[in-house]
matplotlib code that plots the C-alpha trace (Angstrom):
import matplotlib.pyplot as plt

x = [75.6, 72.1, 70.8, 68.5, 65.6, 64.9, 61.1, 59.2, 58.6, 54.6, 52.7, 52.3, 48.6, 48.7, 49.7, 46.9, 44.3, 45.8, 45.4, 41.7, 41.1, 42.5, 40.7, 37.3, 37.6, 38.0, 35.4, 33.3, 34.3, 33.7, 30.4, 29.8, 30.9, 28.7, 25.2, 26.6, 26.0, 22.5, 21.9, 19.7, 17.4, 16.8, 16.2, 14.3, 12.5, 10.5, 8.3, 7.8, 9.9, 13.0, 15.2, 19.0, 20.5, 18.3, 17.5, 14.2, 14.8, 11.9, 12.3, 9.6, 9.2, 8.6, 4.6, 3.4, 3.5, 0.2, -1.5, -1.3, -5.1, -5.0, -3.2, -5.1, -8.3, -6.5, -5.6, -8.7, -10.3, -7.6, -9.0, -12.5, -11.7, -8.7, -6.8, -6.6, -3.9, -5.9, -4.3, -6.7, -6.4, -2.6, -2.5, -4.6, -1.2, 1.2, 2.4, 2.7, 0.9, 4.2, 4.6, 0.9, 1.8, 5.1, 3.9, 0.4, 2.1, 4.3, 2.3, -1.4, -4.0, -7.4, -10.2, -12.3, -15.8, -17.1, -20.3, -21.1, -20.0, -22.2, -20.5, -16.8, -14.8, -16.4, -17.1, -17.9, -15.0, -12.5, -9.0, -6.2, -3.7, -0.4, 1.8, -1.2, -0.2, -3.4, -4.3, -0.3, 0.9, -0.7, 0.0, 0.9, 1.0, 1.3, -1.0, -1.0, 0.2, 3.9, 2.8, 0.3, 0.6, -2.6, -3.6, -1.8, 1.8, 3.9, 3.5, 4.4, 7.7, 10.7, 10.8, 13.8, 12.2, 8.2, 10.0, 11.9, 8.6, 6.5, 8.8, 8.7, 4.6, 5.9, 7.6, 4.9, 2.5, 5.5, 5.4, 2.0, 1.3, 4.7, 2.4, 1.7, 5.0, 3.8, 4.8, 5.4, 3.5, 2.9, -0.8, 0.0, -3.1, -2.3, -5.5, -6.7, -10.0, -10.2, -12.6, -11.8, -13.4, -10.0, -9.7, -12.3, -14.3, -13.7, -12.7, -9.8, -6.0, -3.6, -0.7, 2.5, 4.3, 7.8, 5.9, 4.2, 7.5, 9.1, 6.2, 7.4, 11.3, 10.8, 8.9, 11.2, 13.6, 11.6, 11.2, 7.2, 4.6, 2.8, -1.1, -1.9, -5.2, -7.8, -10.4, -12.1, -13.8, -16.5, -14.7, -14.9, -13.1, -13.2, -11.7, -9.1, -7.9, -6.9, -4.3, -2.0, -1.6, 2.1, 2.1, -0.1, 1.7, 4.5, 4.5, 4.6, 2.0, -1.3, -4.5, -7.4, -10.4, -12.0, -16.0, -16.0, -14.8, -16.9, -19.5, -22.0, -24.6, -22.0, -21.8, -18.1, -16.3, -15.9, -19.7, -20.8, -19.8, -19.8, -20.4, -18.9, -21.2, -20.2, -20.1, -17.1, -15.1, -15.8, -14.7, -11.6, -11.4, -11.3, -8.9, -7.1, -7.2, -6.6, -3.3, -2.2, -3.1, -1.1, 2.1, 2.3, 1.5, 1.1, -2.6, -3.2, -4.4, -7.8, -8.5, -11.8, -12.2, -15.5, -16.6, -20.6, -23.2, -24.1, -20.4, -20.4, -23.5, -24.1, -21.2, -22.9, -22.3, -18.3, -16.5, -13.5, -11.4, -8.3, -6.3, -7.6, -8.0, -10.5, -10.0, -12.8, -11.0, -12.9, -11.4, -13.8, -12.2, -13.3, -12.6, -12.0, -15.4, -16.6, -14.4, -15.2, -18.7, -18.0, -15.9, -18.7, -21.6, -19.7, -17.4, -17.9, -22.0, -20.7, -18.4, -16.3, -13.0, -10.6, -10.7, -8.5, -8.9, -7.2, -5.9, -5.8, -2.5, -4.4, -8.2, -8.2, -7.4, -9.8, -11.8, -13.3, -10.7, -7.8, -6.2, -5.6, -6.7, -4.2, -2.6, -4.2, -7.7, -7.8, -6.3, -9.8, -11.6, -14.0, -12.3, -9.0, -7.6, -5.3, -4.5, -4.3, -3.4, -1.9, -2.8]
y = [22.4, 23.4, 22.0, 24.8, 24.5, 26.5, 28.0, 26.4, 29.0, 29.5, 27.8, 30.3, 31.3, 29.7, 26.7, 26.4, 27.1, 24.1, 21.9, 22.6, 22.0, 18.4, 18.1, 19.1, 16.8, 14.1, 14.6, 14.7, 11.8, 9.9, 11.4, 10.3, 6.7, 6.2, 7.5, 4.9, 2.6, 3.3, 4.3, 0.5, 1.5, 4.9, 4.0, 0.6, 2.6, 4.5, 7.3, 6.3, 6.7, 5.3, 6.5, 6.5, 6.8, 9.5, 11.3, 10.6, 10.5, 11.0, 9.8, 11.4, 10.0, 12.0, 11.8, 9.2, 10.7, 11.5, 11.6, 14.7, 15.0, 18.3, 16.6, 13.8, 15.3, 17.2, 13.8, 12.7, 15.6, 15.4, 11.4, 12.3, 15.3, 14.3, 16.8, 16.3, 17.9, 20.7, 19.9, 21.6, 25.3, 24.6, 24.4, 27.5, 29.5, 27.3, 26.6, 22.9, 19.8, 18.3, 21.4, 21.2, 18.2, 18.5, 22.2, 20.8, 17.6, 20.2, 23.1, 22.9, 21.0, 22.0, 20.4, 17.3, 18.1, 15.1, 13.0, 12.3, 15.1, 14.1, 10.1, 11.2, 11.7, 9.6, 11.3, 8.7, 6.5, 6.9, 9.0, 5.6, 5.6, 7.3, 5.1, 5.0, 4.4, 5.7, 8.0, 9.5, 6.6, 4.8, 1.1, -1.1, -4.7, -7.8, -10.8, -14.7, -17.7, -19.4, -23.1, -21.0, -19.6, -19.2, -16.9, -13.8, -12.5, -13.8, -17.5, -16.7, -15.1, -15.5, -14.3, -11.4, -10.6, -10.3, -8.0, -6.1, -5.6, -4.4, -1.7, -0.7, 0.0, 1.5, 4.2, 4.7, 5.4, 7.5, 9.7, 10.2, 11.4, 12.9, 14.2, 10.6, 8.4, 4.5, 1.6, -1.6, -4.6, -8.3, -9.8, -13.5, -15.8, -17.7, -19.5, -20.6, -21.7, -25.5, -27.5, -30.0, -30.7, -32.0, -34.1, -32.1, -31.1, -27.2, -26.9, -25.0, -25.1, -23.4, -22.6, -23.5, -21.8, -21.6, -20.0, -17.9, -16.4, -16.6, -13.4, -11.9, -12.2, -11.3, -8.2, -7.3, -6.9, -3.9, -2.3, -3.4, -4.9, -7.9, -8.6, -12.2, -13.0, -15.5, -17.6, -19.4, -21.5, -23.8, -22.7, -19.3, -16.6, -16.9, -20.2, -19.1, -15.5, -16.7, -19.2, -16.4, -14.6, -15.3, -13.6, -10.7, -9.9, -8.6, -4.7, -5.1, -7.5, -6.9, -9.2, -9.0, -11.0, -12.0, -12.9, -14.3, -17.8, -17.4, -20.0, -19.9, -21.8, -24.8, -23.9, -25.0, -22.3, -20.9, -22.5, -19.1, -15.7, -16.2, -13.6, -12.1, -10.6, -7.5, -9.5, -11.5, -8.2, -6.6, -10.2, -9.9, -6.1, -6.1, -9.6, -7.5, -4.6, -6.6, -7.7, -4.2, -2.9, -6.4, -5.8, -2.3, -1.8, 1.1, 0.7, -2.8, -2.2, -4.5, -5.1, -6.5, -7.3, -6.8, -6.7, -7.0, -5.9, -9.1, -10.2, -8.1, -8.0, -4.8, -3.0, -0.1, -1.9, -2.7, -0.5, 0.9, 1.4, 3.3, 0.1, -0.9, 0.6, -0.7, -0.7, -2.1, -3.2, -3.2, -6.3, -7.1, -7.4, -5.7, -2.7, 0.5, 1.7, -1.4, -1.4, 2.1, 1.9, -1.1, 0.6, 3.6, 1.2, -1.2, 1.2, 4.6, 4.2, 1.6, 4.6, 2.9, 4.2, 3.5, 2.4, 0.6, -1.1, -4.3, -4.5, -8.0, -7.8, -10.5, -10.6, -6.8, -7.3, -10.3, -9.7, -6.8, -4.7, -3.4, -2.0, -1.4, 1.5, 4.0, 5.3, 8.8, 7.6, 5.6, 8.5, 10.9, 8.3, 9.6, 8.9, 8.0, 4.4, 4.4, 0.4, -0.4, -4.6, -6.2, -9.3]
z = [63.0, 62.6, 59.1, 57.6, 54.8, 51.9, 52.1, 49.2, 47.2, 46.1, 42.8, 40.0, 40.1, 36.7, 37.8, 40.3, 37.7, 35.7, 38.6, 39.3, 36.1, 35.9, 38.5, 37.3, 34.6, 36.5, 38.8, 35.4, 33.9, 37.0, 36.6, 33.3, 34.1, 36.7, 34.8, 31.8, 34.1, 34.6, 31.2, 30.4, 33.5, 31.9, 28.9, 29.9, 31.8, 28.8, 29.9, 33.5, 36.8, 37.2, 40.8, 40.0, 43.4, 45.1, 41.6, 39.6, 35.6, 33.5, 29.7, 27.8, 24.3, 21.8, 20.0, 17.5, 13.9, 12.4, 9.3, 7.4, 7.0, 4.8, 2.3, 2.8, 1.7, -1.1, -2.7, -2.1, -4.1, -7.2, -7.2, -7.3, -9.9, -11.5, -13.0, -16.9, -20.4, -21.5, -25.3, -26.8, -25.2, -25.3, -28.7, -29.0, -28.1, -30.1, -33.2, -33.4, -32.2, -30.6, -29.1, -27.5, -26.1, -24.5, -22.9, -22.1, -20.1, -17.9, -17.5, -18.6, -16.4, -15.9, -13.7, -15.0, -13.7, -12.1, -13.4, -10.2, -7.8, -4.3, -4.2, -4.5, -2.8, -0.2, 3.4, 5.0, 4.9, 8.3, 7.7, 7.5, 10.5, 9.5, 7.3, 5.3, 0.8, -0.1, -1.6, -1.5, -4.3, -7.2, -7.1, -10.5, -10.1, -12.0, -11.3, -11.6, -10.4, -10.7, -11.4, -14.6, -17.3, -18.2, -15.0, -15.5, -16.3, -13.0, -14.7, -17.9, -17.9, -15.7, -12.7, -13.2, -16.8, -15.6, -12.9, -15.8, -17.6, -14.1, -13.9, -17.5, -16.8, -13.4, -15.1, -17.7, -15.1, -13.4, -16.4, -16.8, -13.9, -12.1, -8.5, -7.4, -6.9, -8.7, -6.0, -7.4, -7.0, -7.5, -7.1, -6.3, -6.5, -2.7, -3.0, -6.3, -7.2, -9.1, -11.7, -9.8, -6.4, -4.7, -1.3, 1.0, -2.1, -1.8, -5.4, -4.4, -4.2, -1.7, -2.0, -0.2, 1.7, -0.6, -3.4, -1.3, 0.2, -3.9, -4.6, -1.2, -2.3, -5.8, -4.4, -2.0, -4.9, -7.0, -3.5, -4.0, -1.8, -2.5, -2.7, -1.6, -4.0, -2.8, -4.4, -1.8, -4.6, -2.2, 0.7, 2.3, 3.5, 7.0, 6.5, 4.0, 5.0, 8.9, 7.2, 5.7, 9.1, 8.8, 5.9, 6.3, 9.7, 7.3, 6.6, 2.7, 2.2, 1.5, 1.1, -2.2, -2.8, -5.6, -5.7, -9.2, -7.3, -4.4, -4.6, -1.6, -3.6, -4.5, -7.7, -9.6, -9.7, -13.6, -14.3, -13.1, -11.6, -7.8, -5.3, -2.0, 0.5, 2.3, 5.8, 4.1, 3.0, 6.3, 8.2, 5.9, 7.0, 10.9, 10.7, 8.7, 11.5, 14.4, 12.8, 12.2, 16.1, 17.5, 15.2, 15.3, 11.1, 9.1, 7.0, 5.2, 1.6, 0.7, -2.8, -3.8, -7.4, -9.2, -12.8, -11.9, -9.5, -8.1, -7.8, -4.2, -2.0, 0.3, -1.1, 0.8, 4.1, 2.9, 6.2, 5.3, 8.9, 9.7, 9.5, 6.6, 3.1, 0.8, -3.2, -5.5, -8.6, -12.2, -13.3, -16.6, -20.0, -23.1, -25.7, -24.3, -24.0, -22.7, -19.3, -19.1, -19.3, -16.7, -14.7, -14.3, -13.7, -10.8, -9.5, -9.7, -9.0, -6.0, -3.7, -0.8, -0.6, -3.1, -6.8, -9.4, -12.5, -14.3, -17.7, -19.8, -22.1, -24.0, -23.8, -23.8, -27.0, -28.2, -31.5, -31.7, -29.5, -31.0, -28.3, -24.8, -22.3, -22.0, -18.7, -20.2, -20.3, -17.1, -15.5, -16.8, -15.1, -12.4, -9.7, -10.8, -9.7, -7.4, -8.3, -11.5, -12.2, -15.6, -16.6]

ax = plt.figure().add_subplot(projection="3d")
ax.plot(x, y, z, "-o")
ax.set_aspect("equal")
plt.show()
């Protein structure tokens, strides 16, 4: 008996597609398996060469951000003409004083015509790198020392109230003038200048390190930076500045000077006002800069603090650089018309970059001051601070 065989009868053309398909997918996600596996070298490989099997992948990164110069300069210009409440013509089309007010602080600004139009804004200063605060923010800070309470508000209140009380000024300077966010900030004395001559007879006193890293903490907690403040006393600041590199290598923390306590001709500090020569601010400058190119930093902010002509020597030589943003901070107490007048002589005839100005919640108010500067009248100051310190 012959066996016979039934003829296999032919896939359904549907069938067939179904098949290549499982097919192609696998041959994909082999694919995809194998370029996981190279993925590290690619990516490793940045914007060079990198031969995967017998295939060349290129990785081209995408450009550095940049600083928005046009806005740039138009800050600039609002600081060196600040913008002011016309009130007056307000009130001219309205029918009550409060009603002046509240439509003057939304709607009606005018121009405040510079005193001293050729200085500001200043043209000879470099545009920052991007990442730059200034001139996009204002800064408020609070300044002192933990172990004192007789150098400023961070040693005379707790720590979580002091912080409850910089943010209460924060959002006073927040409402007066809505077009510039207010950073917080704390101004921590890291070297403080002594009556006393001490061990190596520099009549000054570092810090260490614990309380140093308490202003850091405290400001990381009011999403603020931190300003470590230096009196070199006897000493000087190319001695002093080098030993908070730790420190300064941070993104948030920011370095000031202060000439009253610089005493070149070995005077004790306090007996008279010291003074900082522009050579010093410019060292502090480009140490400054050369931590910012090593660590990859946006702009460090400089604060030099000056309340007299002599206290700063050369000012005209200070070099702002595009690492390094320079403030000169009108720290003298008095009335009001006093620090203004103070403020126009040492700051505003003295152009570097920036500008800010400190208020004294106590000797601001010594005999025969009654009361303190505004935010409203340090914000018609020509040019407006973009630091302003408490006390």
């Amino acid at each position: 008996m012959i066996a016979t065989h039934k003829p296999h009868k032919p896939l359904h053309p549907i069938l067939i597609g179904l098949l290549l398909c499982v097919i192609a997918a696998c041959a994909a996600f082999c694919a995809l398996i194998i370029g996981h596996e190279h993925e590290d070298v690619i990516y490793n490989a940045g914007t060079s060469n990198s031969n995967v099997g017998s295939s060349s992948v290129e990785i081209i990164s995408p450009p550095p951000p940049v600083l928005d110069k046009v806005l740039y300069d138009k800050k600039m210009e609002d600081l060196a003409h600040p913008l002011s409440f016309d009130i007056a013509a307000t009130m001219a089309t309205t029918t009550s004083t409060t009603t002046a007010i509240k439509t003057a602080s939304t709607t009606s600004r005018i121009r405040v015509a510079s005193s001293t139009p050729s200085l500001w804004p200043v043209t000879t200063a470099p545009y920052p790198n991007y990442g730059a605060l200034l001139p996009f923010n204002r800064i408020v800070a609070y300044y002192g020392n933990f172990y004192s309470k007789d150098l400023g508000v961070l040693g005379q209140y707790p720590p979580q109230q002091m912080l409850t009380m910089l943010m209460g000024e924060v959002a006073k300077w927040q409402a007066a003038d809505p077009t510039t966010p207010v950073i917080p900030a704390l101004d921590y004395i890291a070297v403080t200048a002594q009556g006393t001559a001490g061990a190596d007879g520099k009549y000054r006193l570092r810090m260490p390190a614990d309380q140093i890293e308490e202003a850091i903490t405290l400001a990381n907690q009011v999403h603020g930076i931190v300003f470590l403040d230096v009196q070199v006393g006897l000493s000087n600041v190319e001695t002093e500045v080098p030993l908070l590199a730790s420190y300064l290598a941070e993104p948030n923390v920011e370095l000031a000077l202060d000439p009253e306590f610089d005493m070149p001709n070995g005077a004790r500090p306090d007996s008279v006002i010291g003074t900082m020569s522009a050579a010093d601010i410019n060292f502090a400058a480009n140490y400054l800069a050369a931590i910012v190119r090593q660590d990859n930093l946006p702009p460090k902010i400089l604060v030099v603090h000056r309340f007299t002509e002599k206290m700063v020597t050369d000012s005209q030589n200070i070099t702002p650089l595009p690492e390094v943003e320079v403030v000169i901070d009108m720290d003298g107490w008095g009335t009001p018309a006093q620090k203004i007048k103070i403020y126009k002589e040492v700051v505003t005839g003295y152009p570097v970059q920036f500008t800010g100005l400190k208020i004294f919640y106590k000797n601001d108010l010594l005999s025969p001051s009654t009361r303190l500067l505004t935010p409203k009248e340090i914000l018609d100051l020509t040019p407006q601070p973009s630091y302003i310190q408490y006390q």
